[in-house]
OpenMM code with the backbone's topology and positions (N, CA, C; nanometers):
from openmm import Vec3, app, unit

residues = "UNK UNK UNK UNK UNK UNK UNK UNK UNK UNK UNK UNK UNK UNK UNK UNK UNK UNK UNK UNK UNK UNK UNK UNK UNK UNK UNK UNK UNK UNK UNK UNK UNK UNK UNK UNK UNK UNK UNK UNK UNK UNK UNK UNK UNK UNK UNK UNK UNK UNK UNK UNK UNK UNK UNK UNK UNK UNK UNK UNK UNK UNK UNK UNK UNK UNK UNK UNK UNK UNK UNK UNK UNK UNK UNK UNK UNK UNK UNK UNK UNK UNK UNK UNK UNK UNK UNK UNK UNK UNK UNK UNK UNK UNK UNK UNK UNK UNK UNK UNK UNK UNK UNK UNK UNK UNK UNK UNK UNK UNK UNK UNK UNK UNK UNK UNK UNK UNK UNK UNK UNK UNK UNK UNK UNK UNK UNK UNK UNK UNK UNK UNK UNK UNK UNK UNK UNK UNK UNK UNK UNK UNK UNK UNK UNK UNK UNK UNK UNK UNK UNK".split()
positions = [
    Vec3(9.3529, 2.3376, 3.9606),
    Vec3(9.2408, 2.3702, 3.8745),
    Vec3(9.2666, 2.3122, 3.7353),
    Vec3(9.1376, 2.2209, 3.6792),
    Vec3(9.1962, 2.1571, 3.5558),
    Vec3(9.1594, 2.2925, 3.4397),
    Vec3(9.2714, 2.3288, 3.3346),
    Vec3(9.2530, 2.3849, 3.2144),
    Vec3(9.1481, 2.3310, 3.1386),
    Vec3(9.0525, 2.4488, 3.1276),
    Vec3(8.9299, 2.4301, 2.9845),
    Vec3(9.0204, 2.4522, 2.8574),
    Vec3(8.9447, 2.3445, 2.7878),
    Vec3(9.0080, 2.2683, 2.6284),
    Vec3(8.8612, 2.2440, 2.5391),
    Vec3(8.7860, 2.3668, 2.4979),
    Vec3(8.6727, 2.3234, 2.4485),
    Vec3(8.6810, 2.2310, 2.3318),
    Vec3(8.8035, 2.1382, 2.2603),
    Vec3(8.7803, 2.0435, 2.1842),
    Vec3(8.7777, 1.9498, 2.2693),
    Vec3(8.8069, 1.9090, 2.3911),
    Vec3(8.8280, 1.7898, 2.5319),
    Vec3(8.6901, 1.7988, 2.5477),
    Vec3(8.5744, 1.8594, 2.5519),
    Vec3(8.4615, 1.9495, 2.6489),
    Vec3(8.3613, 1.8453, 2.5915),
    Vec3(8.3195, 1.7491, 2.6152),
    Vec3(8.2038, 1.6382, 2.5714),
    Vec3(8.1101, 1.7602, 2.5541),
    Vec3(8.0642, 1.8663, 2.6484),
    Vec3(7.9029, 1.9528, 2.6681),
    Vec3(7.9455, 2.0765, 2.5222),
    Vec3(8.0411, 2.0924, 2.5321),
    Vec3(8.1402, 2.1860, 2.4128),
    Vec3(8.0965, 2.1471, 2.2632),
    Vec3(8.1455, 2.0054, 2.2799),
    Vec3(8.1245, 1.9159, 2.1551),
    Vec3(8.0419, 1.8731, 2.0745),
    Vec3(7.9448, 1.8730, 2.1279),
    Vec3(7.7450, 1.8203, 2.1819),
    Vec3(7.7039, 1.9630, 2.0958),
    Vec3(7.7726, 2.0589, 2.1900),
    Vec3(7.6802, 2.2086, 2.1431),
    Vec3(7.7723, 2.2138, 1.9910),
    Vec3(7.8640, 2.2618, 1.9967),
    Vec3(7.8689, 2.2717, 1.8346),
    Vec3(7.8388, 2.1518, 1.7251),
    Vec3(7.8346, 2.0520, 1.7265),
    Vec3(7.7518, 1.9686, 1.6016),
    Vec3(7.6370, 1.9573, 1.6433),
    Vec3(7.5731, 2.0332, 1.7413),
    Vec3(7.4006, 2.0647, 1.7376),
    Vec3(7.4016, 2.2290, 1.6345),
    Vec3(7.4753, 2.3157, 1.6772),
    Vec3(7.4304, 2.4417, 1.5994),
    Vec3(7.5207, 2.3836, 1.4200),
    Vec3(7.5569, 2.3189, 1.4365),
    Vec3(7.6511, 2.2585, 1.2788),
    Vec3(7.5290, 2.2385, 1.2283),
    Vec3(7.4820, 2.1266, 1.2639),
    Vec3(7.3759, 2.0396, 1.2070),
    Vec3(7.2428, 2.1378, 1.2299),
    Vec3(7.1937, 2.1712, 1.2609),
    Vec3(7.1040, 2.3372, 1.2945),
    Vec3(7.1037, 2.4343, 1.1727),
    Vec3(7.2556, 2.4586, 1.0924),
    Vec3(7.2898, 2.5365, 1.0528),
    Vec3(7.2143, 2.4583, 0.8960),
    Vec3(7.2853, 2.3752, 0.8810),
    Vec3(7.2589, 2.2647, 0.7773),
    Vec3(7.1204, 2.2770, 0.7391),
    Vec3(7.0615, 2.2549, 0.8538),
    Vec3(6.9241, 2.2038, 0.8032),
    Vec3(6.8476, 2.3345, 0.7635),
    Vec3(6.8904, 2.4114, 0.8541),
    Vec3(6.7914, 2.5725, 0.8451),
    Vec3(6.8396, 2.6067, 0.6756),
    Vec3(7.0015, 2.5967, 0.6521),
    Vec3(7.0341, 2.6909, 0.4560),
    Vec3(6.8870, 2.5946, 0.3875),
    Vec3(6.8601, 2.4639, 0.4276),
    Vec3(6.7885, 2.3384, 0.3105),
    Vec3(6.6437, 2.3983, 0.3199),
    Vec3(6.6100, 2.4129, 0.4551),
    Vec3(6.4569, 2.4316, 0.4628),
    Vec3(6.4482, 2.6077, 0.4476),
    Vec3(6.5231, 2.7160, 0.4237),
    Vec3(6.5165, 2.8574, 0.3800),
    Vec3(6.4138, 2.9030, 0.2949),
    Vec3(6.3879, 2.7858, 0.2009),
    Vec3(6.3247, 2.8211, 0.0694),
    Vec3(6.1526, 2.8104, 0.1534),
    Vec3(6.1275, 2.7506, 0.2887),
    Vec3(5.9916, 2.7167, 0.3086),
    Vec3(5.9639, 2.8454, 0.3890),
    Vec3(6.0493, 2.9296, 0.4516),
    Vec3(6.0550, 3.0484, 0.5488),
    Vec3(6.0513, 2.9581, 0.6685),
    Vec3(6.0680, 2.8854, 0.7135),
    Vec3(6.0411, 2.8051, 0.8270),
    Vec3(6.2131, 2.7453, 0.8476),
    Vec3(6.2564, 2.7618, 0.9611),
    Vec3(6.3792, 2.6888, 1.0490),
    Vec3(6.3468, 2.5608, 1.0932),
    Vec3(6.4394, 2.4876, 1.1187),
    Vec3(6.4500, 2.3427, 1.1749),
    Vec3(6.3743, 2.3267, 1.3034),
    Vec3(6.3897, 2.3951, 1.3808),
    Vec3(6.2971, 2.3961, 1.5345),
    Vec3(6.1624, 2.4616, 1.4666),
    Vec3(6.0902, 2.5198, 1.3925),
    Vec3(5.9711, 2.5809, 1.3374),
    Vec3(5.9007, 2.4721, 1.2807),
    Vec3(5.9903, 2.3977, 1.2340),
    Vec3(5.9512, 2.2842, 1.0949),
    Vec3(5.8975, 2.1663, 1.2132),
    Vec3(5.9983, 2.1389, 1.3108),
    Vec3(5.9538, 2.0059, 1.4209),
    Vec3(5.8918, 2.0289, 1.5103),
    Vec3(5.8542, 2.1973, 1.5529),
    Vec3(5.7630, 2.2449, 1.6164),
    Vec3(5.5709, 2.2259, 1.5910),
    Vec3(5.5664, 2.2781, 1.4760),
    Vec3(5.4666, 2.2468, 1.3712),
    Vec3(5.4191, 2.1291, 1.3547),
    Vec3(5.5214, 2.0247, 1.3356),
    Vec3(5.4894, 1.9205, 1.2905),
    Vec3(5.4235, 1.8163, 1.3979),
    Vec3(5.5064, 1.8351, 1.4921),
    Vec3(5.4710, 1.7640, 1.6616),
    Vec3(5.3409, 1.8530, 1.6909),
    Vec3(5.2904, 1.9820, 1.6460),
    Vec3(5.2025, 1.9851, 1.6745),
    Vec3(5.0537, 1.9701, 1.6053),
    Vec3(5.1552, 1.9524, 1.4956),
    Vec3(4.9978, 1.9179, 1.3926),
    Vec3(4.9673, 1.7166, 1.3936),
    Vec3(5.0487, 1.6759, 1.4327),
    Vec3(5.0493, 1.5164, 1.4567),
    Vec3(4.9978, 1.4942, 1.6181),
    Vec3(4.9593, 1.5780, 1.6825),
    Vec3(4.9459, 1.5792, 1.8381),
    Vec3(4.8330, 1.7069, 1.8667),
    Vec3(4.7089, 1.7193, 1.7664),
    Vec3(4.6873, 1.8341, 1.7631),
    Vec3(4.6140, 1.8378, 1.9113),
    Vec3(4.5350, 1.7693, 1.9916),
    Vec3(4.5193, 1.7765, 2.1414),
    Vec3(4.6010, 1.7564, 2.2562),
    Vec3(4.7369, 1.7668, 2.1820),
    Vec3(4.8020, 1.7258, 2.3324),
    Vec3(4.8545, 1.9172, 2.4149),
    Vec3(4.8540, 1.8911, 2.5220),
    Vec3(4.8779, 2.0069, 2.5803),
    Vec3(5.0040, 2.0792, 2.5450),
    Vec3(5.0102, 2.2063, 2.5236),
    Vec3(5.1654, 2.3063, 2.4978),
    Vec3(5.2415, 2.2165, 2.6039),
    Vec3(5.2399, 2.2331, 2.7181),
    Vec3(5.3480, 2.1745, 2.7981),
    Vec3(5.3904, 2.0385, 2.7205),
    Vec3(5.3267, 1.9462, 2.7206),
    Vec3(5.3268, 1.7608, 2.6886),
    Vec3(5.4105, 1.8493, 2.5311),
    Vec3(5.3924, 1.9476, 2.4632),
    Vec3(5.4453, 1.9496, 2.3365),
    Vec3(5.5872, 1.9780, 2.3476),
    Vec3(5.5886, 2.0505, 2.4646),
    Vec3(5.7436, 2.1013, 2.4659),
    Vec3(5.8335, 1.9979, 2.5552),
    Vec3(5.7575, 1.9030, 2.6212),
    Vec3(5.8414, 1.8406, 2.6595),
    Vec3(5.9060, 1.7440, 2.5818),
    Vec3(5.7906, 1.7152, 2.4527),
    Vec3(5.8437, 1.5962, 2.3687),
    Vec3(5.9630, 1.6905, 2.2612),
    Vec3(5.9951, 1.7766, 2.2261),
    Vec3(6.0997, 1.8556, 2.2013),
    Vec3(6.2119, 1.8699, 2.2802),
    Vec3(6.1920, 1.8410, 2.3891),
    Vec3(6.2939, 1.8243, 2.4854),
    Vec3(6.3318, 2.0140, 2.5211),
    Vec3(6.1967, 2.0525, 2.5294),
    Vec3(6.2285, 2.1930, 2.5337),
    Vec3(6.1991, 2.2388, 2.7006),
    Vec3(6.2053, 2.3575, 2.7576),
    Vec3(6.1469, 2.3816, 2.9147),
    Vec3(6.0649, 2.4821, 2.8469),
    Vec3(5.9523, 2.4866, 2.9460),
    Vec3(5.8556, 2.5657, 2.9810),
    Vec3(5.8986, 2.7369, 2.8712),
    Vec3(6.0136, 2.8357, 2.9296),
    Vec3(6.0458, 2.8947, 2.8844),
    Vec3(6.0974, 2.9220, 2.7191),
    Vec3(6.1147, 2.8173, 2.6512),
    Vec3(6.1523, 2.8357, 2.5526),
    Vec3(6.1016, 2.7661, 2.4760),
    Vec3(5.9812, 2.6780, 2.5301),
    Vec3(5.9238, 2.6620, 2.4302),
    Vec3(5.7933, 2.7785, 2.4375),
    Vec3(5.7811, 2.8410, 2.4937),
    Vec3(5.6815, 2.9971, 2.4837),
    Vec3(5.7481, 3.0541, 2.3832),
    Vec3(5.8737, 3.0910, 2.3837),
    Vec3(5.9931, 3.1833, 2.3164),
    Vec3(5.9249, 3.1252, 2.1709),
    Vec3(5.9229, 3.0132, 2.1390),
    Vec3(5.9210, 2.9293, 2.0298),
    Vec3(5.7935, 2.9466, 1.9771),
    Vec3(5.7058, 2.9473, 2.0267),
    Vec3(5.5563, 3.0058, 1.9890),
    Vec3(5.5981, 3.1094, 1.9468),
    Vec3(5.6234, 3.2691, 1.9442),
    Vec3(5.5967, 3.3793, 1.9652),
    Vec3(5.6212, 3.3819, 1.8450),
    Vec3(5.7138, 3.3775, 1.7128),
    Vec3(5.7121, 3.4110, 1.5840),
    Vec3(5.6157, 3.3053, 1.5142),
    Vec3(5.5990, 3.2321, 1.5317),
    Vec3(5.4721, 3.1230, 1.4703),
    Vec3(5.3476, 3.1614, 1.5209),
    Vec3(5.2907, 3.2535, 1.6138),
    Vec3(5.1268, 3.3203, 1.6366),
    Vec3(5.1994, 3.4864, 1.5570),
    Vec3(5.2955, 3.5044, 1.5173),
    Vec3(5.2847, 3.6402, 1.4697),
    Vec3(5.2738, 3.6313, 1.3315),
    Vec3(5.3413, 3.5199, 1.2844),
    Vec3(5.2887, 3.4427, 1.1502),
    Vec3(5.2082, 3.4186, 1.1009),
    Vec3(5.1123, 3.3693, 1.2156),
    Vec3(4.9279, 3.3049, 1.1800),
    Vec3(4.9681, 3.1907, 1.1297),
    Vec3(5.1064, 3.1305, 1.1447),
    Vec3(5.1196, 3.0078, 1.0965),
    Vec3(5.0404, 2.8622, 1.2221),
    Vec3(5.0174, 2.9172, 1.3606),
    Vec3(4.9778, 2.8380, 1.4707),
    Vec3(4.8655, 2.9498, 1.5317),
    Vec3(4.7776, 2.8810, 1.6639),
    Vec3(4.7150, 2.9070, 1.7532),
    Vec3(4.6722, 2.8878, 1.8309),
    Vec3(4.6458, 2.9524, 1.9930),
    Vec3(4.6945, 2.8852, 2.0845),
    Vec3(4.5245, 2.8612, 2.1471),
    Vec3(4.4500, 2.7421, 2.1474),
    Vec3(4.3166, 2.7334, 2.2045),
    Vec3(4.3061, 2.6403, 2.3385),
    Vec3(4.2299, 2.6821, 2.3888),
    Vec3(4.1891, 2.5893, 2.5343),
    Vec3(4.1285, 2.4355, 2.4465),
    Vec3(4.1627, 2.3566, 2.5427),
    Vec3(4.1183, 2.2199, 2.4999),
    Vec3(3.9992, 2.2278, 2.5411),
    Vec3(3.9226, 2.1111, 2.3936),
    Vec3(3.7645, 2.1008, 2.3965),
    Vec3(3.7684, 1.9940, 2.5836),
    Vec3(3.8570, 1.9064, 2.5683),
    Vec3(3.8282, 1.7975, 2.6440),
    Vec3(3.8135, 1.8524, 2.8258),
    Vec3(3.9572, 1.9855, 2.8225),
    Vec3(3.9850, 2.0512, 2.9864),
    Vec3(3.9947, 2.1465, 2.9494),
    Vec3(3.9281, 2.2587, 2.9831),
    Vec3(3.9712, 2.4023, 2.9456),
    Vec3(4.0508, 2.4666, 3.0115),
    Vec3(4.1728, 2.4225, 3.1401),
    Vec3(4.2533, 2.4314, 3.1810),
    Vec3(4.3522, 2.4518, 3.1152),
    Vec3(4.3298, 2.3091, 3.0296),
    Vec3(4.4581, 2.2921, 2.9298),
    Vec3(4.4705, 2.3663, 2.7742),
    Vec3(4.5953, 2.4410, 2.7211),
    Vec3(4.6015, 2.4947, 2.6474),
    Vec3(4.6907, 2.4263, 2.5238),
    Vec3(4.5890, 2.4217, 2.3627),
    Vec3(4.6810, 2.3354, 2.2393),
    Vec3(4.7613, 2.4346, 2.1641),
    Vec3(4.8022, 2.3223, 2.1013),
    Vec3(4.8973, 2.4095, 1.9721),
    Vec3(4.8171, 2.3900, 1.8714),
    Vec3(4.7483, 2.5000, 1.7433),
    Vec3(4.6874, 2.4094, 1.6269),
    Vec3(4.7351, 2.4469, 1.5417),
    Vec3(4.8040, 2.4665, 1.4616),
    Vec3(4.8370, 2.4790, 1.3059),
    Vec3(4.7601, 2.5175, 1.2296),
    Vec3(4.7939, 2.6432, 1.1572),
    Vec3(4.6779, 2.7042, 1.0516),
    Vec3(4.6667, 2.6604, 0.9380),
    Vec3(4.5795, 2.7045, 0.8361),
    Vec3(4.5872, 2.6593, 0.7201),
    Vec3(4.7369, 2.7205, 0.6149),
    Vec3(4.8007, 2.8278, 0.6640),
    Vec3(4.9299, 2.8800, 0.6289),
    Vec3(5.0273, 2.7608, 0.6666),
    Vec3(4.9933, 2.7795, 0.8041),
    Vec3(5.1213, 2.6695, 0.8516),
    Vec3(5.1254, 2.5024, 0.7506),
    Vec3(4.9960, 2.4422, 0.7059),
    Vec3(4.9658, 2.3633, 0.6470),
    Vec3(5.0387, 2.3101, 0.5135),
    Vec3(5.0175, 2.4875, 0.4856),
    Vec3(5.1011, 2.4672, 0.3302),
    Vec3(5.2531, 2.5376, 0.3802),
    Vec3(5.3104, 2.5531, 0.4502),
    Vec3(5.4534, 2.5503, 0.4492),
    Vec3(5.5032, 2.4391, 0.5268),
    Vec3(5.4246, 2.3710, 0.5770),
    Vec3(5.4978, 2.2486, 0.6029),
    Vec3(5.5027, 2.1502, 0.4945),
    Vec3(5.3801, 2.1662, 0.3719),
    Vec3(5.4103, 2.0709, 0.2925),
    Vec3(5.5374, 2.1133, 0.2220),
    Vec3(5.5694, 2.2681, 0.1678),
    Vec3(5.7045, 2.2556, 0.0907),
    Vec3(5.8277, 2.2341, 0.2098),
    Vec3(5.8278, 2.2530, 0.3215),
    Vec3(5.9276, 2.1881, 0.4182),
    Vec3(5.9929, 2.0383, 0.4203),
    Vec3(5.8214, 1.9844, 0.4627),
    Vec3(5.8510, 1.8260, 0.4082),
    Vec3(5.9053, 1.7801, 0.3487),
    Vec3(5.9125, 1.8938, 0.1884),
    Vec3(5.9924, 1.7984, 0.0975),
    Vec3(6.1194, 1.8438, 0.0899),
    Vec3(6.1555, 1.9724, 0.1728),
    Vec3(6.3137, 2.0081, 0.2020),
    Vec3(6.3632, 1.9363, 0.3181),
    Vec3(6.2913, 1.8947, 0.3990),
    Vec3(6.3473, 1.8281, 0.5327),
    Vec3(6.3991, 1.6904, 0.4547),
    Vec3(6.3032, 1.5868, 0.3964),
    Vec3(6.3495, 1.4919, 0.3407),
    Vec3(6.4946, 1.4764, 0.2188),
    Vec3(6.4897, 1.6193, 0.1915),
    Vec3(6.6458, 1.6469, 0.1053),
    Vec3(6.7268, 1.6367, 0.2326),
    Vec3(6.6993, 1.7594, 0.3083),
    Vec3(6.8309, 1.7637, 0.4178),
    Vec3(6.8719, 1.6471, 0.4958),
    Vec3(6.8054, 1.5483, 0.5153),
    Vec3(6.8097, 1.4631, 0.5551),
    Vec3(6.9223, 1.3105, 0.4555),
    Vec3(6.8454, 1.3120, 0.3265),
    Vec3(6.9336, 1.2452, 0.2834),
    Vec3(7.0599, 1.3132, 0.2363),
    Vec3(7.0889, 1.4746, 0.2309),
    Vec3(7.2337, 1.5448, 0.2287),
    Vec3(7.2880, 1.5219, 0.3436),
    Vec3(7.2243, 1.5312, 0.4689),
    Vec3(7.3531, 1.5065, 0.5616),
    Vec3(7.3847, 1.3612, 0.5750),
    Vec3(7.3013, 1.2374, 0.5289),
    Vec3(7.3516, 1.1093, 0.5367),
    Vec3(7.4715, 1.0816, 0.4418),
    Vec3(7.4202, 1.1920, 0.3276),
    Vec3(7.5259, 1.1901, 0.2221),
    Vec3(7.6150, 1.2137, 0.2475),
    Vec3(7.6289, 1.3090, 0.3517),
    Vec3(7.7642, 1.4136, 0.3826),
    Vec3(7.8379, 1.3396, 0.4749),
    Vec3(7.7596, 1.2804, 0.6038),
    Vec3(7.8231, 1.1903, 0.7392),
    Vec3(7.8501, 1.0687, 0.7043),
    Vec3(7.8041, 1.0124, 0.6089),
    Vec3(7.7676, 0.8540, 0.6006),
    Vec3(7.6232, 0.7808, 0.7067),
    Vec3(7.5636, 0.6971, 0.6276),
    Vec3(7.4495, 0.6050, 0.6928),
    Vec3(7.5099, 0.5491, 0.8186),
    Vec3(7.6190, 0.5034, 0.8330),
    Vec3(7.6604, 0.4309, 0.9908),
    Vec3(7.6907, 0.5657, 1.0749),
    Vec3(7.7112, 0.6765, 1.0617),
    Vec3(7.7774, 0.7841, 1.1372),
    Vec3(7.6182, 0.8628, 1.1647),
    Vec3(7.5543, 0.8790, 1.0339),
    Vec3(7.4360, 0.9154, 1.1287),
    Vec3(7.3158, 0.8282, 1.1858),
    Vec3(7.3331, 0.7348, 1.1967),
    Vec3(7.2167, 0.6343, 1.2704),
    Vec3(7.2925, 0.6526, 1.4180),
    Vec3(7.4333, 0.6464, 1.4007),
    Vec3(7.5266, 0.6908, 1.5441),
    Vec3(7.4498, 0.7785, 1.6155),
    Vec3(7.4908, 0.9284, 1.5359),
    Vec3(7.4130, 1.0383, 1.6156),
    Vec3(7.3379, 1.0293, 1.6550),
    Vec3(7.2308, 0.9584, 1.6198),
    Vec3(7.1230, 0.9826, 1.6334),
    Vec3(7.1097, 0.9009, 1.7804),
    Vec3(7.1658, 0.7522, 1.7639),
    Vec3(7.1522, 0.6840, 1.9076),
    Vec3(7.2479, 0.7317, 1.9923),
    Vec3(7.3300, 0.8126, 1.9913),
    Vec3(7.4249, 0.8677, 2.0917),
    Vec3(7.3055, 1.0172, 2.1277),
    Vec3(7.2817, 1.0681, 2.0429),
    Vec3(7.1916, 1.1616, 2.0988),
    Vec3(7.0694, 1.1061, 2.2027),
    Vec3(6.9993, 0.9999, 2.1455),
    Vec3(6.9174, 0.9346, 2.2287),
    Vec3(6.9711, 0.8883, 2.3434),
    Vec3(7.1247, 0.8414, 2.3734),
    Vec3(7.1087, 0.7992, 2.4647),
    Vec3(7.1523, 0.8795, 2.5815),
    Vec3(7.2359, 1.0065, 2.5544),
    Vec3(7.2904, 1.1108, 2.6227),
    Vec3(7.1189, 1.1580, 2.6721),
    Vec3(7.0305, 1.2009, 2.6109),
    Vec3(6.8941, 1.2495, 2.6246),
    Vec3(6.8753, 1.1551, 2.7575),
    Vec3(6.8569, 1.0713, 2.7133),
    Vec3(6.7743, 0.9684, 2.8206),
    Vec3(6.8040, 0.9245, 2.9738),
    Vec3(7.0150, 0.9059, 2.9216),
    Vec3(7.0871, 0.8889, 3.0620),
    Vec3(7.0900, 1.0244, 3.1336),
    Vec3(7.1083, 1.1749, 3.0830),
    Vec3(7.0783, 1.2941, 3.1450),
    Vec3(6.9701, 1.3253, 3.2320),
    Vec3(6.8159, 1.2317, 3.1928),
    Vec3(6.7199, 1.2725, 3.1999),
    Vec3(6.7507, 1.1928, 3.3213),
    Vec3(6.7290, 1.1025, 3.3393),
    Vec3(6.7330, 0.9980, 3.4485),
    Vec3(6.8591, 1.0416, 3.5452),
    Vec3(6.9274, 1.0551, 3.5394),
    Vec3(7.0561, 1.1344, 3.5924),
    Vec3(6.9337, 1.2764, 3.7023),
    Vec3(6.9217, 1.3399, 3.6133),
    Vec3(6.8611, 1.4598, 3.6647),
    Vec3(6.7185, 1.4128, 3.7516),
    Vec3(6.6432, 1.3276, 3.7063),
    Vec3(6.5440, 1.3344, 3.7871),
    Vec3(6.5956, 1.2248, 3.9496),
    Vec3(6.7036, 1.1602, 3.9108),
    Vec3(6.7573, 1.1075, 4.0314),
    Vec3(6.8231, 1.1906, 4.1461),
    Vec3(6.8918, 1.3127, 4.0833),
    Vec3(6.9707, 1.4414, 4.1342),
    Vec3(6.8117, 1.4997, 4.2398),
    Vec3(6.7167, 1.4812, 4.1704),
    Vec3(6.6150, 1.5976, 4.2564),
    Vec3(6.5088, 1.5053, 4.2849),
    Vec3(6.5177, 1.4053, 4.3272),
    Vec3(6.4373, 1.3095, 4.4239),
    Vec3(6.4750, 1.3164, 4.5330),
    Vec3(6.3832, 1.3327, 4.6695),
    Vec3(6.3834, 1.2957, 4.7692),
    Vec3(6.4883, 1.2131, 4.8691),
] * unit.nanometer
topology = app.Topology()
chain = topology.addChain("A")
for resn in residues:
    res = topology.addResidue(resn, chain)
    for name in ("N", "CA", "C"):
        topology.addAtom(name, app.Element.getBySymbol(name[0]), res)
C-alpha cells in the first residue's frame, strides 16, 4: 500500500492553491459583500443573460448541485432571479437585479485590484502558468472523464 504524502498529492495540491487563491480574492472583494464565486457567478450571468442555469453552471465548471447551492444566497439577497426563458419556457435564466448591478460595479473594481495583487505577489510568468495549467488539467480531466463513460 503506497503512503499518502499530501505535499506528493497533485489533487492535494490543486485543492489548496484553489482555497489559497479563493482566500485572496474573497479578503479584496469583502468591501463589495460579494465572494469570488458570487462575483463570477453574477457576472457570467449578467454577460449570458439568456443562457440556461444549467449552460451557466457548466461554464463555471460547476454540477447541477452546486451550482443550485450557489443560487440560494444570491435570490435571498435580491441580488439575482430565477425566470423561465422568453424563447422556451422549459428553460430556466439567471438575471441579475438592479442590487446585483451596483455591487458588481464596486467588485469590478476590487476584482481588477486582486488581480493585479496576486500578479504582484506570483509574478506575470507564474500566473499566466496557472492559469494555462489550470486550463489544461480542466480540459484533459474533462475529456478523460467523458472517455471513462462512453459506450
Amino acid at each position: 500500500m503506497t503512503h499518502f504524502e499530501p505535499q506528493s498529492c497533485h489533487c492535494t495540491s490543486l485543492r489548496r492553491a484553489a482555497r489559497s487563491t479563493t482566500r485572496f480574492y474573497d479578503e479584496i472583494l469583502e468591501p463589495s459583500g460579494l465572494s469570488i464565486s458570487q462575483f463570477a457567478l453574477m457576472t457570467v450571468a449578467s454577460d449570458h443573460p439568456e443562457t440556461s442555469s444549467g449552460s451557466l453552471g457548466r461554464m463555471l465548471g460547476l454540477d447541477k448541485s452546486t451550482f443550485g447551492r450557489s443560487l440560494s444566497p444570491l435570490l435571498k439577497a435580491k441580488l439575482i432571479q430565477i425566470h423561465q426563458s422568453e424563447r422556451d419556457r422549459r428553460v430556466r435564466t439567471v438575471q441579475i437585479t438592479q442590487a446585483a448591478t451596483l455591487a458588481l460595479a464596486k467588485a469590478d473594481a476590487l476584482w481588477s485590484e486582486a488581480e493585479r495583487s496576486f500578479v504582484s505577489l506570483v509574478g506575470q510568468v507564474q500566473a499566466d502558468r496557472s492559469r494555462a495549467v489550470s486550463s489544461h488539467v480542466v480540459e484533459r480531466m474533462t475529456v478523460d472523464r467523458i472517455a471513462r463513460n462512453s459506450p
